[in-house]
Backbone as JSON Lines, residues from 0, in Angstrom:
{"i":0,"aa":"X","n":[0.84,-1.17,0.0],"ca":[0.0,0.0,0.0],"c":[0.89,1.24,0.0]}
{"i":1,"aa":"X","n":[0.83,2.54,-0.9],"ca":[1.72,3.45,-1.08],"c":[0.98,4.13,0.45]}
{"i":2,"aa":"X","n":[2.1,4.87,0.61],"ca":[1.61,6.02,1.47],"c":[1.13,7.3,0.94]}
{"i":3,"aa":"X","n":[0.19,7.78,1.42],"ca":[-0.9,8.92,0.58],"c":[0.02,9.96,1.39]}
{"i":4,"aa":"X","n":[0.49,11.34,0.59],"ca":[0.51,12.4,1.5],"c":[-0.41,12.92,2.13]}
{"i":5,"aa":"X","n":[0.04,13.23,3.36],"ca":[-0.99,14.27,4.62],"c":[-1.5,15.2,3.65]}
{"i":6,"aa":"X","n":[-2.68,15.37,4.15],"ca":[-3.53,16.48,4.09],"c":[-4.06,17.06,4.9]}
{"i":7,"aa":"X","n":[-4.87,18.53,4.89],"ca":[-6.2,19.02,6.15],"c":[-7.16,18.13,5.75]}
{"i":8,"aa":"X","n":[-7.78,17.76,7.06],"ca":[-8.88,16.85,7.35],"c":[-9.65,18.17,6.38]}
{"i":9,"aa":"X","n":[-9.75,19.62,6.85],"ca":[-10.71,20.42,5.79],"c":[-10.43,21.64,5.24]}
{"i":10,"aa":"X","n":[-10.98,22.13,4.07],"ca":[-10.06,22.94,3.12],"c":[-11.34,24.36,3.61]}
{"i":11,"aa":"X","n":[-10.94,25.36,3.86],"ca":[-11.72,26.49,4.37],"c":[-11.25,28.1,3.04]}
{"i":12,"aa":"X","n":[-12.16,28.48,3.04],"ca":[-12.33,29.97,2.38],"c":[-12.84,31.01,3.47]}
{"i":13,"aa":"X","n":[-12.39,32.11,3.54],"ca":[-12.62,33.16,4.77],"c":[-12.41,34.24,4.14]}
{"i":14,"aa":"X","n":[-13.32,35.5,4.48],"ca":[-13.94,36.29,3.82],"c":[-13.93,37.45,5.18]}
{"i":15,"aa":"X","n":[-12.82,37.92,4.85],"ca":[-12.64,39.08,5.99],"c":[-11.51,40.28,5.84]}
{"i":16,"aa":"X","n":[-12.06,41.35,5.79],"ca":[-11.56,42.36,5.46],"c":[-9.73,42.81,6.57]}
{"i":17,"aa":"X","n":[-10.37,42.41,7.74],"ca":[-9.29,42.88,8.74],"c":[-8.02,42.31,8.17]}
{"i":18,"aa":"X","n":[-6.82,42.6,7.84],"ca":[-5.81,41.82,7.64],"c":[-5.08,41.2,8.41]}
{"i":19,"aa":"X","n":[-5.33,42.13,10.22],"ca":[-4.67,41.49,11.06],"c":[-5.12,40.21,11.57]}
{"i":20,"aa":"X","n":[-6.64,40.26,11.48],"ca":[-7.62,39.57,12.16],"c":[-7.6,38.28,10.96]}
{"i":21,"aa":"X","n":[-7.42,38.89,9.41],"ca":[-7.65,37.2,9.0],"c":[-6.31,36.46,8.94]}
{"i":22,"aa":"X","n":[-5.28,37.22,9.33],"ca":[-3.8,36.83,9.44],"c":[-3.54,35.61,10.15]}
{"i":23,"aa":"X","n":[-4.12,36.36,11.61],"ca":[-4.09,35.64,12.55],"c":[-4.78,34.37,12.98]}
{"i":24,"aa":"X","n":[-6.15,34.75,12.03],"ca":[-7.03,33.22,12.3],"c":[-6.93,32.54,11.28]}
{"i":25,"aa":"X","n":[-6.05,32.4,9.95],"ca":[-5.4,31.44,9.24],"c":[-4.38,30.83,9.82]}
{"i":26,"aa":"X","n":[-3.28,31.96,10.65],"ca":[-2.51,30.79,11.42],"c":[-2.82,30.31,12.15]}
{"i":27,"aa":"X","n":[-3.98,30.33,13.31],"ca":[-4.53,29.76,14.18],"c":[-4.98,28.51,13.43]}
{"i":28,"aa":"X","n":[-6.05,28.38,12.87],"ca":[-6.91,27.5,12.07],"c":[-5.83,26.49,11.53]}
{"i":29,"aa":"X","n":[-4.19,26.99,10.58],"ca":[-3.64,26.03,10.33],"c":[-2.74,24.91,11.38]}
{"i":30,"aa":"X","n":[-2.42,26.0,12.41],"ca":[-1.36,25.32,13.52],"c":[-1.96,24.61,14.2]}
{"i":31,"aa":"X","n":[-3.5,25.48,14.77],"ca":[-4.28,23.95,15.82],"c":[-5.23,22.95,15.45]}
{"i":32,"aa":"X","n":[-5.84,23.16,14.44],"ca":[-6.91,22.83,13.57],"c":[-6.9,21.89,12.49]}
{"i":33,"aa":"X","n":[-7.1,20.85,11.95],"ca":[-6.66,20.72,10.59],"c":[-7.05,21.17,9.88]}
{"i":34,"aa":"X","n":[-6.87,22.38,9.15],"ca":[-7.93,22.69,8.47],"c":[-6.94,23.55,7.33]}
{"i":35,"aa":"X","n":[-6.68,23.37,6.04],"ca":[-6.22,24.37,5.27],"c":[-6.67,25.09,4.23]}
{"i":36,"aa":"X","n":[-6.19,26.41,4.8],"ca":[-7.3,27.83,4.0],"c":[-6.61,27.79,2.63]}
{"i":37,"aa":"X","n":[-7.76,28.33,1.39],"ca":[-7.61,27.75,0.27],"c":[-7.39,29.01,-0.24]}
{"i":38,"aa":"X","n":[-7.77,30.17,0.44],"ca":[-7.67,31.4,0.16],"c":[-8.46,32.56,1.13]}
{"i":39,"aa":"X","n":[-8.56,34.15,0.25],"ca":[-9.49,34.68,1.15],"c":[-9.85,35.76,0.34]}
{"i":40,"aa":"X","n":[-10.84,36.31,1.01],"ca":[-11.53,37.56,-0.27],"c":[-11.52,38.73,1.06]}
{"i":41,"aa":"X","n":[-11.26,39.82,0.68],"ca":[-11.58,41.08,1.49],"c":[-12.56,41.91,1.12]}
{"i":42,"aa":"X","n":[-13.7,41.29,0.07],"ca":[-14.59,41.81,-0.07],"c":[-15.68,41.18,-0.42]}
{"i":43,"aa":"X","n":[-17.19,41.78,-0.72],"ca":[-18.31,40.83,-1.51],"c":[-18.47,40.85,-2.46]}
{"i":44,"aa":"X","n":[-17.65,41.83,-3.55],"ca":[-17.48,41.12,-5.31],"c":[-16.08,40.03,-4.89]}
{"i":45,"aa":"X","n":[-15.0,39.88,-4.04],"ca":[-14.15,39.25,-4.35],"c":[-14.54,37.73,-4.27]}
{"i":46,"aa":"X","n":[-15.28,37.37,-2.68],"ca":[-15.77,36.89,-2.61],"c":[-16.4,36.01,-3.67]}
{"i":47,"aa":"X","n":[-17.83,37.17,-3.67],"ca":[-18.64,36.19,-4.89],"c":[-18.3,36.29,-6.1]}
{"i":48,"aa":"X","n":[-17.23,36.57,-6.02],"ca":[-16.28,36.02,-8.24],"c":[-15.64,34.43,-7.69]}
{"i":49,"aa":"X","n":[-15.01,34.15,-6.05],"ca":[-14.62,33.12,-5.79],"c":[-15.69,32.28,-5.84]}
{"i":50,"aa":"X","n":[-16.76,32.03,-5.57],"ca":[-17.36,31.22,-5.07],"c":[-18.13,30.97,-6.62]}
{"i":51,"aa":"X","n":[-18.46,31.62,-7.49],"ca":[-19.16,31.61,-8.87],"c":[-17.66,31.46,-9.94]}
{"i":52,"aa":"X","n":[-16.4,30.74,-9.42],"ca":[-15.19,30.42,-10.11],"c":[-15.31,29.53,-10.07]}
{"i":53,"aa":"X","n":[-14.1,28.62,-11.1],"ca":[-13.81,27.2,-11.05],"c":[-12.5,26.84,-9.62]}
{"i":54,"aa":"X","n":[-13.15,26.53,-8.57],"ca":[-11.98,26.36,-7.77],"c":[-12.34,24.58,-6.76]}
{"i":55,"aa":"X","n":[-11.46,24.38,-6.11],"ca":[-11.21,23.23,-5.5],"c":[-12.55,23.25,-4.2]}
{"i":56,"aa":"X","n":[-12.98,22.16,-4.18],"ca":[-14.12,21.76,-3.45],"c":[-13.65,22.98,-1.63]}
{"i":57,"aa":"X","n":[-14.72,23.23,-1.11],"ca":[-14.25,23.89,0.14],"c":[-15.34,23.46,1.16]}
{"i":58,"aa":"X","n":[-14.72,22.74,2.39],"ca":[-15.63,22.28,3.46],"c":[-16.35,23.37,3.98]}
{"i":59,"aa":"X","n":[-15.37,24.59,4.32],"ca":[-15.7,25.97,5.31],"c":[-16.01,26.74,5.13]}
{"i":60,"aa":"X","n":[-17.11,27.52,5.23],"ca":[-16.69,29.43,4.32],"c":[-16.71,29.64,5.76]}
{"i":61,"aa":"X","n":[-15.74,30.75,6.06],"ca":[-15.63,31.3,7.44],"c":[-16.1,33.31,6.81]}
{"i":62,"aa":"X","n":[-16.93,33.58,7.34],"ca":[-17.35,34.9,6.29],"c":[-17.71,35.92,7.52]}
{"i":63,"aa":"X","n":[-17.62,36.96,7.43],"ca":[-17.22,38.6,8.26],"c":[-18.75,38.94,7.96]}
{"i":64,"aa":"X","n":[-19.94,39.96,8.45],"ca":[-20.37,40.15,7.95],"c":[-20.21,41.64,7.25]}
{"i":65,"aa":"X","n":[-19.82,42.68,8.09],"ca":[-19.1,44.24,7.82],"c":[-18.16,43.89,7.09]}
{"i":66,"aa":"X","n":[-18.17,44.5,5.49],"ca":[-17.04,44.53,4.99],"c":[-16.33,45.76,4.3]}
{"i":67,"aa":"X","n":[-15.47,45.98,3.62],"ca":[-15.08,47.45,3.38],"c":[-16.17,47.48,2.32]}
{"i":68,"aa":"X","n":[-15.98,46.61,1.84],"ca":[-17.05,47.04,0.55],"c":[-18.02,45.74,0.86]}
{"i":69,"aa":"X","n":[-19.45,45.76,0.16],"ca":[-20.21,44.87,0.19],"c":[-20.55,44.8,2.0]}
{"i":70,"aa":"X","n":[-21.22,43.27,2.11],"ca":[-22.1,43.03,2.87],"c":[-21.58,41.28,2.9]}
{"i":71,"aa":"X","n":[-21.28,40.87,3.81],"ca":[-21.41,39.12,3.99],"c":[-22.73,38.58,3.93]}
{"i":72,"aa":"X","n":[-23.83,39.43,4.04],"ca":[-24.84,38.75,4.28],"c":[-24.84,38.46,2.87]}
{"i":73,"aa":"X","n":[-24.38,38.54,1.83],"ca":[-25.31,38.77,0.12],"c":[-24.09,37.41,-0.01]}
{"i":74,"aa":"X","n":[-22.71,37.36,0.83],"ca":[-21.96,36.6,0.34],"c":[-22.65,34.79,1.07]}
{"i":75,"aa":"X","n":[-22.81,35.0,2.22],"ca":[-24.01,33.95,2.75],"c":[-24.78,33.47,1.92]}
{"i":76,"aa":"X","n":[-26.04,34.1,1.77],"ca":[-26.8,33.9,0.28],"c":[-26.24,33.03,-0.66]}
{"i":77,"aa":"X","n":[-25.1,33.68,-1.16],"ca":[-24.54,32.82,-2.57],"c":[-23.92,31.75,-2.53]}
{"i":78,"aa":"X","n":[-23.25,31.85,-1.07],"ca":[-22.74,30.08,-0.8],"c":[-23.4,28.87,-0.05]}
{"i":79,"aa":"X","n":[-24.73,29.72,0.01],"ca":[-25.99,28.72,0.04],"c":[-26.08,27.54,-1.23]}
{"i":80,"aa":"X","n":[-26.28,29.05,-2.56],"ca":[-26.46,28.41,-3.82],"c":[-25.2,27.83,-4.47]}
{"i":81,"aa":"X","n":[-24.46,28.07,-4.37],"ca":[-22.98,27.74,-4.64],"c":[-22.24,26.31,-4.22]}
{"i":82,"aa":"X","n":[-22.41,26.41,-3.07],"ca":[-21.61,25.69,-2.51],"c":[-22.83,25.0,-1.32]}
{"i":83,"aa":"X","n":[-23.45,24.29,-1.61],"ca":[-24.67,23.98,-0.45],"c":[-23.89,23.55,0.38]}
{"i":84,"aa":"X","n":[-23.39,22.39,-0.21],"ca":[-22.95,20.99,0.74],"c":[-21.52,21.66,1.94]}
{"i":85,"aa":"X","n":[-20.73,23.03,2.0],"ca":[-19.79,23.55,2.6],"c":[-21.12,24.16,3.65]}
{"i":86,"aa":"X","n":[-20.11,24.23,4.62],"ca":[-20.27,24.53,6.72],"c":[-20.53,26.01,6.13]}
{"i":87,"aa":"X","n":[-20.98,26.43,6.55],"ca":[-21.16,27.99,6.4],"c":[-21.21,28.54,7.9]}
{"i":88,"aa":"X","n":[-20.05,29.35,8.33],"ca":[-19.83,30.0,9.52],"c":[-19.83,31.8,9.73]}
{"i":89,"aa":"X","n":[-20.44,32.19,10.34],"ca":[-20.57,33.47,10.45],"c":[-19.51,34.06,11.28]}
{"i":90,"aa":"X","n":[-18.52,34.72,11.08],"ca":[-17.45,35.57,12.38],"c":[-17.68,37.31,12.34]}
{"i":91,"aa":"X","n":[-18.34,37.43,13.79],"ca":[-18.65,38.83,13.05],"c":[-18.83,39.64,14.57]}
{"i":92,"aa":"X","n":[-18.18,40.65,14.59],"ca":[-18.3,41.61,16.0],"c":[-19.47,42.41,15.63]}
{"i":93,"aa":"X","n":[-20.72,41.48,15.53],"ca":[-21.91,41.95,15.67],"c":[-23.17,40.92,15.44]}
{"i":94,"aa":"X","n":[-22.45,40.57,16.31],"ca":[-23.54,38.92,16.68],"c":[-24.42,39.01,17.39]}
{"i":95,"aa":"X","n":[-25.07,40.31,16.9],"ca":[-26.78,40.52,17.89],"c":[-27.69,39.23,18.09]}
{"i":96,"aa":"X","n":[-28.22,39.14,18.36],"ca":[-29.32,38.29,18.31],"c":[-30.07,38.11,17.27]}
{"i":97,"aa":"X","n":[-30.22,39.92,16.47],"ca":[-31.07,39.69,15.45],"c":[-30.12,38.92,14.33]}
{"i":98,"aa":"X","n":[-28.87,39.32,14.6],"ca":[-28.43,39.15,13.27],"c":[-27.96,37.67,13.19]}
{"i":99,"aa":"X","n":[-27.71,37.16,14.52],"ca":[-27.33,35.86,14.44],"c":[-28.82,35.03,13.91]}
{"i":100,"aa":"X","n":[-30.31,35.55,13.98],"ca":[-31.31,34.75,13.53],"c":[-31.26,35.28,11.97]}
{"i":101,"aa":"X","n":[-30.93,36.46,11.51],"ca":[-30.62,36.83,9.93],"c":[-30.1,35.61,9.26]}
{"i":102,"aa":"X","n":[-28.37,35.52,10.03],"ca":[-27.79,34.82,9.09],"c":[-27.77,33.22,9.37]}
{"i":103,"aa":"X","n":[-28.75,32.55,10.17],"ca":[-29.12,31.5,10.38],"c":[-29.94,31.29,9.11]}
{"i":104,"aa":"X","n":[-30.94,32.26,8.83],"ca":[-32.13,32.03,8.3],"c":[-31.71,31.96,6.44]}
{"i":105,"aa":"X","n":[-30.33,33.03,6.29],"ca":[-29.53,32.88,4.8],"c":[-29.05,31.87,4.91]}
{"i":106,"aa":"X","n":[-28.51,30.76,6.03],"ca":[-27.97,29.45,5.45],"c":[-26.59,28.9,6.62]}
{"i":107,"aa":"X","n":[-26.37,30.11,6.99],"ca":[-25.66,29.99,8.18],"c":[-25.46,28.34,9.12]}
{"i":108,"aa":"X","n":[-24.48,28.16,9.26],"ca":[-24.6,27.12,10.14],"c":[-24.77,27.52,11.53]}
{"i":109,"aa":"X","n":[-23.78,27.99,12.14],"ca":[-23.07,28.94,12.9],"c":[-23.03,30.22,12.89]}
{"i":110,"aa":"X","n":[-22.8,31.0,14.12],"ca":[-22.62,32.52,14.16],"c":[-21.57,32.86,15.71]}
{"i":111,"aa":"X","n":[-20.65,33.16,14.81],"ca":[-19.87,33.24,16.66],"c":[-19.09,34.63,16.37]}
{"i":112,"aa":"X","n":[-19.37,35.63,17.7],"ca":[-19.08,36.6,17.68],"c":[-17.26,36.84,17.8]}
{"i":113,"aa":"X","n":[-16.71,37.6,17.54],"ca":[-15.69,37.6,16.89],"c":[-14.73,37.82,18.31]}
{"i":114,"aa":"X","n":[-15.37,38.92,19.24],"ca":[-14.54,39.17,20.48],"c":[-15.12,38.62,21.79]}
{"i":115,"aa":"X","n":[-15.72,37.63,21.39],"ca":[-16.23,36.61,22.73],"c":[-16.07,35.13,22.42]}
{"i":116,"aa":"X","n":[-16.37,34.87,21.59],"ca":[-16.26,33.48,21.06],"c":[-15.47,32.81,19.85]}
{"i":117,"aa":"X","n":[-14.08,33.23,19.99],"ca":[-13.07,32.45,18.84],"c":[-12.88,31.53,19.35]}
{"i":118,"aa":"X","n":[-12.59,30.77,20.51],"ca":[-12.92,29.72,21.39],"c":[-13.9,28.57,20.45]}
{"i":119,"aa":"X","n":[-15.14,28.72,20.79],"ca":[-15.65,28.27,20.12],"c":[-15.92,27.97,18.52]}
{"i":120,"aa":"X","n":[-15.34,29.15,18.21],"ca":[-14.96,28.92,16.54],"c":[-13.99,27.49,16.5]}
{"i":121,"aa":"X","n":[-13.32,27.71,17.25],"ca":[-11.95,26.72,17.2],"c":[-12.31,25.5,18.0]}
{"i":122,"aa":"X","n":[-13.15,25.27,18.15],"ca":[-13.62,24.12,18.91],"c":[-15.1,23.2,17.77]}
{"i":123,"aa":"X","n":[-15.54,24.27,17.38],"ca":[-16.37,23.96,16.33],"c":[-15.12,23.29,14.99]}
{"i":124,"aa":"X","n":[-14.38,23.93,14.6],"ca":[-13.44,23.63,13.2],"c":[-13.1,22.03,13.71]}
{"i":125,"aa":"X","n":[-12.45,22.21,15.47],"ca":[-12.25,20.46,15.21],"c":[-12.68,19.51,15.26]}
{"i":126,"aa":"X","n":[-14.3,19.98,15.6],"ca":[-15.5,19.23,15.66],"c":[-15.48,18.92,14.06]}
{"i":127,"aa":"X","n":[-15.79,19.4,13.26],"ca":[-15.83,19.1,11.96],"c":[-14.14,18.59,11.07]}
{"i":128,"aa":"X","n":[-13.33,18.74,11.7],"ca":[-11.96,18.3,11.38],"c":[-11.66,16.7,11.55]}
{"i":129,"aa":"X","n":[-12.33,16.48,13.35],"ca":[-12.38,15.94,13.55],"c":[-13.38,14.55,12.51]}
{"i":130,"aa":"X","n":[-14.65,15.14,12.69],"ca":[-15.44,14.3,11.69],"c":[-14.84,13.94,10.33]}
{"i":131,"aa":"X","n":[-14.64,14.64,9.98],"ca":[-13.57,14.85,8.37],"c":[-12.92,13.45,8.06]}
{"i":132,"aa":"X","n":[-11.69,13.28,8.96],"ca":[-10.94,12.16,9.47],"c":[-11.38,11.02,9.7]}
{"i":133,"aa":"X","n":[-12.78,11.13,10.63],"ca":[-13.28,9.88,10.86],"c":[-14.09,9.39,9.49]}
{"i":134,"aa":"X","n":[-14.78,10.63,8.34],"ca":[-15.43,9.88,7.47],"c":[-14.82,8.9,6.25]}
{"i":135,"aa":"X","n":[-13.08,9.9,6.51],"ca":[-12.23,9.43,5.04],"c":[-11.53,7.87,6.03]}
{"i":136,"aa":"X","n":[-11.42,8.07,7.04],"ca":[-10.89,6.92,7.5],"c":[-12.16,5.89,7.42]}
{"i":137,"aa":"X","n":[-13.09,5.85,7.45],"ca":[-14.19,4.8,7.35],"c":[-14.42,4.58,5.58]}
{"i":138,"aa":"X","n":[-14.43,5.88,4.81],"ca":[-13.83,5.35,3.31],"c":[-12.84,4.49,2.92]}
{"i":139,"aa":"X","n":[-11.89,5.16,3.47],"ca":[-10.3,3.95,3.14],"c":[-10.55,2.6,3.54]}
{"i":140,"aa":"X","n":[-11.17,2.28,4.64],"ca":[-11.34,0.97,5.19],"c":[-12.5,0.11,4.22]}
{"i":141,"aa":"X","n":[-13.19,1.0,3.75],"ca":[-14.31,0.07,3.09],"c":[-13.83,-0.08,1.58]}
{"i":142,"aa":"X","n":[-12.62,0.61,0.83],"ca":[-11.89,0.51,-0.41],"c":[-11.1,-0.62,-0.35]}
């Protein structure tokens, strides 16, 4: 049996304007997480030209909703239609109540506020990292 190279258990897209902020939670996400980011958009045309492109399957959208330009909510929306079968996660320092039932209701999986709960962002990724692993390892075994 050859040996397969390592991979991330899951391949993520993140959609956030801050540079420090998406800096930092790509290296987070890659060092503790398995999870490797496939790219990122700092806006909602960049965004939705990625997601309406020819690109490599993506488990994650990790998406901002304030952006310099555009709106995450319109980018939500499209990776409803886009991309059904990908986690759709909301990160956003404005995780009202209303807005966390907004972007539930566009497709949202998740909504975790940005300066209270990265914790849980990161506990959620290895919840699904985790799963990831266990589904390709129950593939390989049945090949």
């Amino acid at each position: 049996m050859d040996a397969q190279p390592a991979s991330a258990a899951l391949t993520c897209f993140l959609v956030e304007d801050n540079a420090v902020i998406r800096e930092n939670l790509v290296a987070t996400l890659e060092e503790m997480v398995d999870v490797r980011v496939l790219g990122h958009a700092v806006d909602e045309g960049g965004a939705l030209r990625w997601l309406a492109g020819e690109h490599p399957g993506c488990d994650l959208l990790i998406i901002d909703i304030f952006l310099a330009q555009g709106t995450g909510l319109n980018v939500l929306r499209a990776a409803l239609e886009q991309l059904p079968e990908a986690h759709r996660v909301v990160l956003s320092n404005y995780a009202t109540p209303d807005m966390r039932q907004r972007c539930l209701a566009l497709g949202a999986h998740k909504v975790f506020d940005k300066s209270a709960e990265l914790e849980d962002l990161l506990a959620y990724c290895t919840g699904l990292a985790d799963a990831a692993t266990r589904d390709a390892a129950t593939r390989s075994v049945r090949s």
